[in-house]
BALO-977184 format. One record per residue (C-alpha): residue number from 0; x, y, z. Coordinates in nm, 3 decimals. Each point is the difference from the previous one (the first is absolute). Layout:
N
NUM, X, Y, Z
...
end
This chain:
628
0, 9.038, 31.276, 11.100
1, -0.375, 0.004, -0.091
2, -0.150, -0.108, 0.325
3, -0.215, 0.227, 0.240
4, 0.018, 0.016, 0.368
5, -0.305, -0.121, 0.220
6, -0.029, 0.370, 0.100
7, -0.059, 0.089, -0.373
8, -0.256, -0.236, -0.045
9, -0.179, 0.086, 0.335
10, -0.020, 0.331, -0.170
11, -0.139, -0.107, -0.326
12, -0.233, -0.199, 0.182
13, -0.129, 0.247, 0.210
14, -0.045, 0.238, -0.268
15, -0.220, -0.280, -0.171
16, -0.197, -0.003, 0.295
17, -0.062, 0.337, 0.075
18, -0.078, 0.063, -0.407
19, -0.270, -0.325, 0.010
20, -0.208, 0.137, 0.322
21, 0.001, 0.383, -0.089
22, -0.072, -0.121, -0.388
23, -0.268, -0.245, 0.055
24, -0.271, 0.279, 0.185
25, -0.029, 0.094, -0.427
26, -0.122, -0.361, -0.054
27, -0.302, -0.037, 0.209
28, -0.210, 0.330, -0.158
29, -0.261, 0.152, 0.152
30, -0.262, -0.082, 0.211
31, -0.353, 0.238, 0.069
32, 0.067, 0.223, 0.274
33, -0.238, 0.241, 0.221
34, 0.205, 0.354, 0.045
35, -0.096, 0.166, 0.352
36, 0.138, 0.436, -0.066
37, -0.001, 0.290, 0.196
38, -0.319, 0.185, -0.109
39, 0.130, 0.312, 0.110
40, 0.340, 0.167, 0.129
41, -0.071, -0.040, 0.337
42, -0.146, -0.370, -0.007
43, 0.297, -0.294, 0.048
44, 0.032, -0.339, -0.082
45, 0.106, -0.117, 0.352
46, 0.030, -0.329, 0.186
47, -0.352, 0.039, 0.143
48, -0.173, 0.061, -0.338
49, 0.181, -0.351, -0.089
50, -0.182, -0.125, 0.283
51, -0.325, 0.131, -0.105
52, 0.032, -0.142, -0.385
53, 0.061, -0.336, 0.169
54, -0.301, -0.028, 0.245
55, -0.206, 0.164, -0.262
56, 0.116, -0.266, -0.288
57, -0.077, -0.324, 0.279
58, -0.335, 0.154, 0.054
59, -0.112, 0.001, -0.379
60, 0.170, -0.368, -0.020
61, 0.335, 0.086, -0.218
62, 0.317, -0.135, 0.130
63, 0.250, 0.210, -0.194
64, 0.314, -0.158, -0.096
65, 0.214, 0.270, 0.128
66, 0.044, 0.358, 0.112
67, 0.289, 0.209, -0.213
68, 0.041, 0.352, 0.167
69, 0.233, 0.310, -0.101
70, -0.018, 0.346, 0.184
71, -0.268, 0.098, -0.196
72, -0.262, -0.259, -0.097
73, -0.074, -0.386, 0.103
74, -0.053, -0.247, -0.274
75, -0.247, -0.340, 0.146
76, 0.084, -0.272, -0.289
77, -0.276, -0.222, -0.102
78, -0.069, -0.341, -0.178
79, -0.252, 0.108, -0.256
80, -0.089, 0.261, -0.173
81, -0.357, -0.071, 0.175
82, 0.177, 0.025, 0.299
83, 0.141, 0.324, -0.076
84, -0.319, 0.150, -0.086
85, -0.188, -0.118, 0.314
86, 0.301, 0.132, 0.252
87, 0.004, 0.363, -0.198
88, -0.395, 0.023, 0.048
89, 0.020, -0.054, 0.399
90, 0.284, 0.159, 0.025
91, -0.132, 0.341, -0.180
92, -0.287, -0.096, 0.227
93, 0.174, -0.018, 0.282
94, 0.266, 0.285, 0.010
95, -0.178, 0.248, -0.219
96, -0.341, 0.039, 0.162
97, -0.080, 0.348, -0.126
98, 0.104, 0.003, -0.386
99, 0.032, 0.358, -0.050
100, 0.280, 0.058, 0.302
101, 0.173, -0.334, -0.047
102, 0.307, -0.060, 0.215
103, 0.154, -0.290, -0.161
104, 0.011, -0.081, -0.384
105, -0.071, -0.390, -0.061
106, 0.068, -0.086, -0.323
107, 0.048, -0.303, -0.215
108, 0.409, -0.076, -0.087
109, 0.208, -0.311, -0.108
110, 0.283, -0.136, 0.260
111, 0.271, -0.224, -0.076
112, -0.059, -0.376, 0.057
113, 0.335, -0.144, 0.095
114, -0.025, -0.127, 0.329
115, -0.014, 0.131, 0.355
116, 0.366, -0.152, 0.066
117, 0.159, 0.214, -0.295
118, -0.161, 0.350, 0.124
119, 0.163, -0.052, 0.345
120, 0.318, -0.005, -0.131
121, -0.071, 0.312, -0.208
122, -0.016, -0.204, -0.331
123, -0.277, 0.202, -0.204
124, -0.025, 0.017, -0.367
125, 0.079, 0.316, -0.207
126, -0.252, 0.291, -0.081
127, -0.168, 0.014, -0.320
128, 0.007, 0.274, -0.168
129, -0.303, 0.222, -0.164
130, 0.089, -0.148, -0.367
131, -0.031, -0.383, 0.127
132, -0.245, 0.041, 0.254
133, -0.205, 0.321, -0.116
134, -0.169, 0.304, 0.149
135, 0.055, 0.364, -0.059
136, 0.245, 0.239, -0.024
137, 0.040, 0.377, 0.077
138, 0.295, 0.255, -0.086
139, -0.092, 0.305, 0.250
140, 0.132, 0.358, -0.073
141, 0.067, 0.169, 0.332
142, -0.074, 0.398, -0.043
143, 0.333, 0.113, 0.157
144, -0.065, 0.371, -0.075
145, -0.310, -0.058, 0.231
146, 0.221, -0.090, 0.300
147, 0.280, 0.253, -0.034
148, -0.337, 0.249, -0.052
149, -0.156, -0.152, 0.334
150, 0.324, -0.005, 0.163
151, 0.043, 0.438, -0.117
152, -0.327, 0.041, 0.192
153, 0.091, -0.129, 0.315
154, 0.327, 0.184, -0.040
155, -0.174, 0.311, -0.024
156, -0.264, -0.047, 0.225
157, 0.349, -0.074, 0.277
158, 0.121, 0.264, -0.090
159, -0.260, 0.238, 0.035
160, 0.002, -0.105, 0.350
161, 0.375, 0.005, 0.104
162, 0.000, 0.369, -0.185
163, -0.313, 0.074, 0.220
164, 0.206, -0.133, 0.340
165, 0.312, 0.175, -0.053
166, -0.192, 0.322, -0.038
167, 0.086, 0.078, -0.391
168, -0.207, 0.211, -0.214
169, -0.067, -0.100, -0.314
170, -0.235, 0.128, -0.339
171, -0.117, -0.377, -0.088
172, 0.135, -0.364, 0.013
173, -0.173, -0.181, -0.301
174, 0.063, -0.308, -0.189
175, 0.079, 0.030, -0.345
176, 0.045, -0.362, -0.213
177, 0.233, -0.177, 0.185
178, 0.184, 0.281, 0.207
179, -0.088, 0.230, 0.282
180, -0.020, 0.396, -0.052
181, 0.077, 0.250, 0.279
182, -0.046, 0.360, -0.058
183, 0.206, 0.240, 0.270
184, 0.014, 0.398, -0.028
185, 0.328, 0.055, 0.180
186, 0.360, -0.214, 0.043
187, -0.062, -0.030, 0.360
188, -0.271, -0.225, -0.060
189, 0.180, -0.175, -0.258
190, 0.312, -0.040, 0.203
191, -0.253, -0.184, 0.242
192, -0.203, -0.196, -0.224
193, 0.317, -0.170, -0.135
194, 0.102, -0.057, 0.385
195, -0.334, -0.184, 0.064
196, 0.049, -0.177, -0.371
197, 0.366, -0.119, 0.089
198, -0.114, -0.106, 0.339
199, -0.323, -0.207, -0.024
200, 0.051, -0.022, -0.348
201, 0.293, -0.195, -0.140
202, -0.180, -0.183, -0.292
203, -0.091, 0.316, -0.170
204, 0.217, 0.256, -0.223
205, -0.082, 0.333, 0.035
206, 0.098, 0.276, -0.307
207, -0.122, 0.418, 0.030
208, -0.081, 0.186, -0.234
209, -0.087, 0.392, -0.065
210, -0.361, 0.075, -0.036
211, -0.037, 0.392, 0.025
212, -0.033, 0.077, 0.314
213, -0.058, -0.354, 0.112
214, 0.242, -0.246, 0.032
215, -0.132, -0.353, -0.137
216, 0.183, -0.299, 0.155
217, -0.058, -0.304, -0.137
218, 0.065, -0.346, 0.145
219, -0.017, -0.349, -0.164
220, 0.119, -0.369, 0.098
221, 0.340, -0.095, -0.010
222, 0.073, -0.261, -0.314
223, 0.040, -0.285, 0.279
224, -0.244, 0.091, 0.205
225, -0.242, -0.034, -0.259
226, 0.153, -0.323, -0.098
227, -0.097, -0.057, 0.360
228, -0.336, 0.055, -0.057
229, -0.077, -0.182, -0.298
230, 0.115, -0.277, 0.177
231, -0.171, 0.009, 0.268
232, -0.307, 0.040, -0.181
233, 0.082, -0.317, -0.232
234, 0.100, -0.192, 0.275
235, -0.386, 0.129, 0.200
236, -0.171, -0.093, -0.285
237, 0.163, -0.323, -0.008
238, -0.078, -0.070, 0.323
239, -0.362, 0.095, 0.006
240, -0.089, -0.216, -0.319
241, 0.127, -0.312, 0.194
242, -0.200, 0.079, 0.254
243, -0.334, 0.048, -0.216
244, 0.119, -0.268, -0.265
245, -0.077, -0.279, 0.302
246, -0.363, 0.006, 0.001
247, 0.065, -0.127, -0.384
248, 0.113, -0.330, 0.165
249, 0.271, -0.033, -0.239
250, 0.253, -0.237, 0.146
251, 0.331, 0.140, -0.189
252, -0.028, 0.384, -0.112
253, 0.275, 0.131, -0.155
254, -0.002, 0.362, 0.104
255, 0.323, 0.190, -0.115
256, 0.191, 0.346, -0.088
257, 0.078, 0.064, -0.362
258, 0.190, 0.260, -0.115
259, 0.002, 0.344, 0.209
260, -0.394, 0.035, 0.019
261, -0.167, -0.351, -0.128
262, -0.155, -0.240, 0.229
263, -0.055, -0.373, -0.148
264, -0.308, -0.181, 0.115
265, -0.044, -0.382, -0.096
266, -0.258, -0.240, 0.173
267, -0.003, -0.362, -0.123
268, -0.345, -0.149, -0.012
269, -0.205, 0.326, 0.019
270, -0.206, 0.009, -0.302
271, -0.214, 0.285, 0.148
272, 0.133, 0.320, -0.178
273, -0.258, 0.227, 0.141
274, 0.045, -0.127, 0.315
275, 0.371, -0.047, 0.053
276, -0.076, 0.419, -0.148
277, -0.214, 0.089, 0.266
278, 0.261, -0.154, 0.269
279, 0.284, 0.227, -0.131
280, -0.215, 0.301, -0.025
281, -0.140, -0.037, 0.346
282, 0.090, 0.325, 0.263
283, -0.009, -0.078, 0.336
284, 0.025, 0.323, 0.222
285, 0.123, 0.065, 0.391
286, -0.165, 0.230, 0.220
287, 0.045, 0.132, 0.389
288, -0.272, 0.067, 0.213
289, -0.053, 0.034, 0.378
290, -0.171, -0.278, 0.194
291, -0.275, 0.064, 0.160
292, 0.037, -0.046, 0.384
293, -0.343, 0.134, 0.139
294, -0.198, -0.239, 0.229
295, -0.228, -0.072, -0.300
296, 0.295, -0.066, -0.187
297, 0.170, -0.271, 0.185
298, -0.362, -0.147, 0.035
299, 0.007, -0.034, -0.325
300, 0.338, -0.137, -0.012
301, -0.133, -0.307, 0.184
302, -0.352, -0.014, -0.145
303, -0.210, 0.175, 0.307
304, -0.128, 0.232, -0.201
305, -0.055, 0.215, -0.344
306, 0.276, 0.191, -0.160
307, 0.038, 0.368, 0.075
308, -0.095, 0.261, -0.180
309, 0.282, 0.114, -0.234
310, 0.184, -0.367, 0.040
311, 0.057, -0.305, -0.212
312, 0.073, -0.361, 0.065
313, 0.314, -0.165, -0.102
314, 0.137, -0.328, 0.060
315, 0.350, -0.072, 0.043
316, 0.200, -0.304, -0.120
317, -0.104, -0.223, 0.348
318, -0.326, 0.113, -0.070
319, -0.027, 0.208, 0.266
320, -0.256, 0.323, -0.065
321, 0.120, 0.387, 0.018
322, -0.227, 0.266, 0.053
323, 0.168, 0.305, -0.251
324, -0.083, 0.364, -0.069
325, -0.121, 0.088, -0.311
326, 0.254, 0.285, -0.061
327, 0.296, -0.084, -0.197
328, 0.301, 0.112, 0.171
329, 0.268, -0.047, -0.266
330, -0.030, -0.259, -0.307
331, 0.295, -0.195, -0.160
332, 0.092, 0.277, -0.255
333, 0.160, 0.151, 0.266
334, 0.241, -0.280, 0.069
335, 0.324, -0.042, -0.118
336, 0.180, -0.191, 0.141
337, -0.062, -0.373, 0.266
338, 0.278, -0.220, 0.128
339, -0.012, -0.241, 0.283
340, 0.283, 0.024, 0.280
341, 0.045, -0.055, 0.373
342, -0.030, 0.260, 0.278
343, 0.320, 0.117, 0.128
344, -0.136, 0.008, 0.348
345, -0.221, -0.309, 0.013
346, 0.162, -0.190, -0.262
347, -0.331, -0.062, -0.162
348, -0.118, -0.044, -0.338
349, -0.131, 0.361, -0.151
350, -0.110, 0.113, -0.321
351, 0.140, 0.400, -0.086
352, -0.213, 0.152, -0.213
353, 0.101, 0.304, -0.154
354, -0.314, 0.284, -0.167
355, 0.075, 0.320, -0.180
356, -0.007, 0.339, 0.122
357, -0.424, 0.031, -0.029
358, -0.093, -0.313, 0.190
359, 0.352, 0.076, 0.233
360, -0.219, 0.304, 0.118
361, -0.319, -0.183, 0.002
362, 0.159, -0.240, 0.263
363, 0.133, 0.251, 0.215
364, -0.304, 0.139, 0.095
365, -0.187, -0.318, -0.012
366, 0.251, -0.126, 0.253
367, -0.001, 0.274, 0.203
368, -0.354, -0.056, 0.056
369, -0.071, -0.294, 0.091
370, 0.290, -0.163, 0.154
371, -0.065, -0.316, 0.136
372, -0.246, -0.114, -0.239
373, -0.004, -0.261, -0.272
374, 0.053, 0.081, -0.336
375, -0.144, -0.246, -0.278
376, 0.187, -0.071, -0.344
377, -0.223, -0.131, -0.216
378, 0.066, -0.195, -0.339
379, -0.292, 0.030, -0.275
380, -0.041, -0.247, -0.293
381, -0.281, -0.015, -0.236
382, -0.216, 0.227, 0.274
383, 0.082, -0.234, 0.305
384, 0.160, 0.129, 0.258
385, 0.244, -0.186, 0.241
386, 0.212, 0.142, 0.285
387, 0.361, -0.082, 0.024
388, 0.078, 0.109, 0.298
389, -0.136, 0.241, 0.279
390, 0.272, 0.100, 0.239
391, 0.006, 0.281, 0.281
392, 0.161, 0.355, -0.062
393, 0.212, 0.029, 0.231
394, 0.181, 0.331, -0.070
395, -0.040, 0.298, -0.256
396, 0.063, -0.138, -0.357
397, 0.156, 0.191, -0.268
398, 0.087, -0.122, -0.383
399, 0.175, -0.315, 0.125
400, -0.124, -0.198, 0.290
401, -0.020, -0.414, 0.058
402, -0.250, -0.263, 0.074
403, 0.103, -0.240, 0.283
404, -0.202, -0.187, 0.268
405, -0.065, -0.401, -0.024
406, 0.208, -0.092, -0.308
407, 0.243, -0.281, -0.157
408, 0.234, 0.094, -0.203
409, -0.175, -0.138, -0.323
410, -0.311, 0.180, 0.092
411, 0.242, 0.263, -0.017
412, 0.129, -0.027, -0.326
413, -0.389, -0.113, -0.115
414, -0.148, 0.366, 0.103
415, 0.242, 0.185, -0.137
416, 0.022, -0.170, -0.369
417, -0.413, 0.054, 0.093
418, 0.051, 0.309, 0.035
419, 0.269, 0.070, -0.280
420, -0.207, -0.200, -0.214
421, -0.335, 0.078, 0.034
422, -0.055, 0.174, -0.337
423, 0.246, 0.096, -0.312
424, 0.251, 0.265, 0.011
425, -0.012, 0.081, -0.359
426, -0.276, -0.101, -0.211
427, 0.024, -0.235, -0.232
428, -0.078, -0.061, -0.398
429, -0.093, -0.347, -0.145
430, 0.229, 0.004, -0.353
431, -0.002, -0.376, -0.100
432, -0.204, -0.269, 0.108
433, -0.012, -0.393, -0.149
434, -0.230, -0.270, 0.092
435, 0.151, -0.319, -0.070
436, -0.220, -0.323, -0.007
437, 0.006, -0.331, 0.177
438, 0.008, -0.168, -0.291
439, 0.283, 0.192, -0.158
440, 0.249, -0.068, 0.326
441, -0.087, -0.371, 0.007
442, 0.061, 0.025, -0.410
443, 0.304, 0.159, 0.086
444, 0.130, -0.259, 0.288
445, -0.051, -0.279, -0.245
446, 0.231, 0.147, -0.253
447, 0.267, 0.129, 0.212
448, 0.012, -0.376, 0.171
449, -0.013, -0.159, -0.319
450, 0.325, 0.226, -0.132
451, 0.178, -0.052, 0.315
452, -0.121, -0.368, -0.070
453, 0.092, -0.033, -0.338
454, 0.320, 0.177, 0.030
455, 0.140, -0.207, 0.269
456, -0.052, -0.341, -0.200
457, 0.137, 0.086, -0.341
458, 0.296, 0.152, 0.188
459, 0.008, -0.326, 0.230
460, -0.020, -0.206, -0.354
461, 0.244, 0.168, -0.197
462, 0.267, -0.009, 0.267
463, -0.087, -0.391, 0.091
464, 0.049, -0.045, -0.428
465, 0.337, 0.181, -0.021
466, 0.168, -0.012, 0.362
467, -0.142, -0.339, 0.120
468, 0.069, -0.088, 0.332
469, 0.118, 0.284, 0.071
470, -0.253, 0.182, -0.220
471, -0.232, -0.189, 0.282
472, 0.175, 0.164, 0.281
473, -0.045, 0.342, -0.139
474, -0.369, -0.078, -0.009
475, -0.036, -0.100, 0.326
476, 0.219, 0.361, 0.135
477, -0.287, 0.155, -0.244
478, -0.282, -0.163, 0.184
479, 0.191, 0.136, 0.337
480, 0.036, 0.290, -0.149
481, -0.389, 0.054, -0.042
482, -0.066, -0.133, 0.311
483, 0.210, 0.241, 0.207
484, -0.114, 0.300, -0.186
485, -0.323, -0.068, 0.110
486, 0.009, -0.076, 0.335
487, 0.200, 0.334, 0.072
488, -0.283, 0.196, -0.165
489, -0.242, -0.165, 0.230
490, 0.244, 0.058, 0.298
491, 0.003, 0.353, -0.126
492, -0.381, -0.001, -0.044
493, 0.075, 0.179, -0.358
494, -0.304, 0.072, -0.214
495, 0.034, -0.223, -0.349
496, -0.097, 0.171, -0.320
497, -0.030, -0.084, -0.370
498, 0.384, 0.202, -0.033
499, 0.082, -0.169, 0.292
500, -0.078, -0.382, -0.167
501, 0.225, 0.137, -0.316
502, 0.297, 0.082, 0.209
503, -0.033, -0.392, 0.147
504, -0.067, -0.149, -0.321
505, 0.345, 0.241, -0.102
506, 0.175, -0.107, 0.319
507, -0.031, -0.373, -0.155
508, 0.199, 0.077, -0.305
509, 0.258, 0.207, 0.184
510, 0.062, -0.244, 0.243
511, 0.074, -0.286, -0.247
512, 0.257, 0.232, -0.156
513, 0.240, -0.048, 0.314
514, -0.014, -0.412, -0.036
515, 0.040, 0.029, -0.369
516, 0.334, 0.197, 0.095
517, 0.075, -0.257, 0.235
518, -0.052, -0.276, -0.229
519, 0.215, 0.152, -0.317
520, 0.279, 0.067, 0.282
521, 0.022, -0.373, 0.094
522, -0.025, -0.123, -0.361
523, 0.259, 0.261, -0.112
524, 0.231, -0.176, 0.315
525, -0.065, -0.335, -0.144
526, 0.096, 0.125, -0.326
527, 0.333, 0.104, 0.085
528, 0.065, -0.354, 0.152
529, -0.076, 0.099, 0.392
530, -0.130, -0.299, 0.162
531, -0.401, -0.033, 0.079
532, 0.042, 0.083, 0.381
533, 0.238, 0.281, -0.054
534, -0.211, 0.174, -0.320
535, -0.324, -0.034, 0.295
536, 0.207, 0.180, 0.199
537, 0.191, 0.280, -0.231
538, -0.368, 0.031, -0.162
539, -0.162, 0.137, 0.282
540, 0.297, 0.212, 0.161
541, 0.061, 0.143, -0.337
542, -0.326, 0.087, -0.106
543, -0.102, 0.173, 0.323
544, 0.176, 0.321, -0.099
545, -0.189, 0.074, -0.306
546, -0.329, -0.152, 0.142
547, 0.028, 0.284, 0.326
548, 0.105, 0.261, -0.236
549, -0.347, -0.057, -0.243
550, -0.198, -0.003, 0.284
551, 0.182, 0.313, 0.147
552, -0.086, 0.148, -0.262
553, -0.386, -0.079, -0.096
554, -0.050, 0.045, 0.384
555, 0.100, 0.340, -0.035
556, -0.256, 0.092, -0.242
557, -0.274, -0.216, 0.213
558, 0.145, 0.207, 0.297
559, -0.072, 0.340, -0.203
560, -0.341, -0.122, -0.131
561, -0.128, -0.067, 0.362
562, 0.150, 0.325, 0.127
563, -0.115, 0.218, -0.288
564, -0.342, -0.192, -0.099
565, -0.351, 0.050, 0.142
566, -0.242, -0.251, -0.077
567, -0.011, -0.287, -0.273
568, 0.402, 0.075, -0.045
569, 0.052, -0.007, 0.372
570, -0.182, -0.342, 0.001
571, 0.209, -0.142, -0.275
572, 0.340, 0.152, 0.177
573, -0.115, -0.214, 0.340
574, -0.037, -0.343, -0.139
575, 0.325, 0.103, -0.277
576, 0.224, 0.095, 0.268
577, -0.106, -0.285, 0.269
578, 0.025, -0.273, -0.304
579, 0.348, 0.092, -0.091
580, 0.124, -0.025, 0.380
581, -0.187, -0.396, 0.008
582, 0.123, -0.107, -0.333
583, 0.357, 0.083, 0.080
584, -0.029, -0.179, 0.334
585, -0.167, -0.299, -0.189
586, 0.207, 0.023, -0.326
587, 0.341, -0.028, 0.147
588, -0.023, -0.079, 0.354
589, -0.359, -0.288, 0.012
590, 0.121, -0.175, -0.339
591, 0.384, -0.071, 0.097
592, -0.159, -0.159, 0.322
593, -0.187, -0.187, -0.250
594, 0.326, -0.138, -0.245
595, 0.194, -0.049, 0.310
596, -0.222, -0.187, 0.145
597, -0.057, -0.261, -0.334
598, 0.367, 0.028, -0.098
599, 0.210, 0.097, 0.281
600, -0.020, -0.304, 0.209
601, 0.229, -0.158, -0.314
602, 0.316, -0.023, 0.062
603, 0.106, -0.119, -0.368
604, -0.259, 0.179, -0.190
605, 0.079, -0.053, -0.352
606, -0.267, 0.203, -0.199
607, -0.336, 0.195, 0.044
608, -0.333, 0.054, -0.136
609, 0.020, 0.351, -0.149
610, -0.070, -0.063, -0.362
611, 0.235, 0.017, -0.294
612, 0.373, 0.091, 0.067
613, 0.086, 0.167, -0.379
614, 0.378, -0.044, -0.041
615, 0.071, 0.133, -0.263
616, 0.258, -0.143, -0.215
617, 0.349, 0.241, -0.114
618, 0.029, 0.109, -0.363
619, 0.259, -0.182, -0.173
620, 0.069, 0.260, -0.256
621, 0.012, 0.276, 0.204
622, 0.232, -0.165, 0.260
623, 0.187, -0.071, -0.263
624, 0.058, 0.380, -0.157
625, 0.127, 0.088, 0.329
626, 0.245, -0.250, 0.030
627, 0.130, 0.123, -0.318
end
């Protein structure tokens, strides 16, 4: 009756397991750390740089005690703090040689100690949050009205030049606020602008009106187009502050949308306000400019000679030098649109880029000019120049035209998110910021543990006081309990914040309730004369019901907190909703392997530990008025 299969055990067993190696990473803390970043957008963190940090760390002496790497920094973990200072000097020596155009970022960071053995099997410890660990904390204000007002120009500017094609007169195309005014002095022309409008044109809305003897046709972004839009420019922006926010070295940004038009910045450790300021400010421009291919040119391509009059020098990412005409063919205001793809006749990887209607028409001609030459696109940040890519043009190029030539398919995707993200599509408005000390997140660790702590014993006390043996077993499913919810937010590498320590220490208390149901079952079964195996048995089968239908319920609102929350309520929802799902495994399923495993194996059990059976006695005068 009250005895598990092997199979059941084997599963409570393994669960153990699995909760004791992804829980212990939390255990071992933190050990001083060297972080090796991307200096600029271009720059990688590859295999051969991990190379270079090794022979460079065995010339100066160090013998790191291991190499972490992600796919955007590499982390060299130290003994000492001494240690840690030596390897960051020859490091910055090493792969920074020129200070003021640095290519990597080599900054000082903490890395988790637990052993090598753990981090093969993924077993890594949970993320800190900015109110246990510190740094600062930004609440951006994207200028949306900027972006639909960008996004108006272009539309004007296009169609300026589709009117101009299809051979329609016009008094004036201007831009007024957000929407695009046509004037037209006859209903031919109007007929025709709304053809052009409904044919290369589907994201706008077009309404005429009577101005004398002008007609005045105005023309303004669908609703969900400019949904479109805004969301495109949040998701840019978004995209362009992780790529600036690496040369911060921060090992765990939290970069995310709030609301329609809020960005959410947080960087744990950074204590440098101006700095991490400066980073999120910083505009980094494109630009497209001819190579030079003269004979003096290509000399100085390899170093034979000076560079040309009217020419600059530019390295690429190999290092390689290209020889480029000062004239700016088209910068990256003009762009729109980049997103990688494969040829359809080579099968290759591609990048199509897509301009608007002014740098469409400055291609054209470019194109048509000098076929067969190489075209530079050049990436700027803070005044350095770097070329991406120079391929061949190999045909006359209009408002959308690809890269292709030599590429993977991740330096596919990496040149167009370059290119996409090379500066901000809206601009953007600093509204809150908090610096939060070192001192006040290890403050704050202290007290959360010493809750959780706290909580855990006085509820392991009381129910050892009242339930006894059993009130044991309901302590040990608590301790499970713990254990399991935090190895699954290590598995799920989720960030732990103060909110998030109150929803464990709340988890505790909830998760007691469903034994304490348990327990007043079984004694209720002994009090109506059931024998001890059968009230073990009727106790747990009967109290199931309610116990699901609680936790149905609380997990609803832990379910609507996550989905509705942003921030500190989103971080309580995680560790609320995951704790419910662990404490009903461990409540019910973890403590009845427990009492079947101490009392099933009796065959003529004849009582149990579970405190004080009240039975209470009948009311002789009361049983007697009934009789009567």
């Amino acid at each position: 009756m009250n005895r598990y299969p092997v199979w059941k055990y084997a599963i409570l067993l393994v669960a153990l397991l699995v909760g004791v190696l992804y829980a212990l990473p939390n255990l071992f803390g933190e050990a001083p750390a060297v972080q090796v970043s991307p200096g600029k957008a271009s720059v990688k963190v590859d295999a051969a740089t991990q190379v270079r940090v090794r022979e460079v760390l065995q010339a100066a002496g160090i013998t790191p005690r291991g190499i972490v790497t992600d796919p955007n920094s590499m982390r060299v973990r130290l003994d000492t703090p001494d240690a840690q200072l030596k390897a960051r000097d020859v490091l910055q020596k090493a792969l920074v040689p020129d200070p003021s155009d640095p290519s990597y970022v080599v900054a000082l960071n903490l890395i988790s100690a637990s052993p090598e053995w753990l981090r093969r099997i993924g077993a890594v410890p949970m993320y800190l949050g900015l109110d246990l660990r510190g740094g600062v904390h930004f609440m951006l204000q994207v200028d949306m009205a900027a972006a639909l007002t960008k996004r108006a120009e272009a539309q004007a500017g296009d169609l300026r030049s589709q009117l101009r094609e299809a051979n329609v007169r016009h008094g004036g195309i201007s831009r007024n606020g957000q929407v695009v005014e046509v004037r037209l002095r006859d209903a031919q022309s109007l007929a025709a602008t709304r053809r052009v409008l409904a044919d290369q044109f589907p994201d706008l809305l077009a309404t005429d009106a009577s101005e004398g003897a002008e007609t005045k046709l105005t023309a303004s972004l669908r609703p969900e187009a400019a949904r479109r839009v805004q969301e495109q420019a949040l998701k840019q922006n978004i995209m362009t502050l992780h790529n600036r926010i690496n040369e911060l070295g921060v090992a765990e940004p939290v970069i995310q949308q709030q609301g329609l038009d809020r960005i959410v910045v947080q960087l744990p450790g950074v204590q440098d306000t101006a700095k991490a300021k400066d980073i999120l400010g910083r505009t980094a421009t494109l630009e497209m400019r001819l190579v030079d291919d003269s004979a003096e040119g290509r000399a100085a391509e390899l170093g034979q000679g000076p560079v040309p009059f009217g020419a600059e020098r530019y390295l690429e990412r190999d290092g390689r030098a290209v020889i480029v005409k000062r004239q700016v063919i088209l910068t990256g205001d003009s762009l729109t649109d980049a997103q990688p793809g494969f040829d359809s006749q080579t099968q290759q990887p591609k990048v199509d880029l897509t301009v608007d209607a002014k740098g469409g028409r400055i291609m054209r001609d470019v194109s048509r000019e000098n076929l067969k030459k190489r075209m530079a696109i050049l990436l700027f940040e803070k005044g350095k120049g770097e070329v991406l890519t120079a391929p061949v043009i190999q045909g006359e190029l209009g408002n959308r035209f690809q890269i292709s030539g030599s590429m993977t398919v991740t330096e596919a995707n990496d040149l167009a998110l370059l290119l996409r993200a090379g500066s901000l599509a809206a601009p953007m408005e600093i509204i809150e910021e908090l610096t939060i000390g070192p001192t006040l997140g290890a403050e704050n660790i202290a007290k959360g543990f010493n809750s959780v702590k706290w909580g855990f014993i006085a509820v392991v006390v009381f129910m050892g006081a009242y339930y006894l043996m059993f009130g044991l077993f309901s302590g040990v499913a608590l301790a499970v309990n713990l254990l399991l919810l935090v190895a699954i937010l290590s598995m799920l590498q989720a960030t732990l914040t103060l909110p998030g320590m109150a929803a464990m220490a709340l988890a505790l208390g909830m998760a007691i309730d469903s034994n304490v149901l348990i327990n007043e079952r079984v004694r209720e079964e002994l009090r109506n004369g059931a024998t001890p195996q059968a009230a073990i048995n009727a106790g747990y089968d009967r109290a199931w019901a309610t116990i699901l239908d609680s936790n149905v319920t609380t997990l609803i609102a832990g379910v609507a907190l996550l989905a509705f929350g942003t921030g500190p309520v989103r971080g309580f929802a995680v560790v609320h909703t995951i704790g419910i799902l662990t404490s009903m495994f461990s409540a019910v399923f973890f403590s009845r392997g427990l009492v079947n495993l101490w009392y099933g194996r009796q065959k003529k059990l004849k009582s149990v530990s579970i405190g004080t059976v009240w039975r209470p006695e009948p009311d002789n005068a009361i049983t007697k008025a009934e009789s009567r």
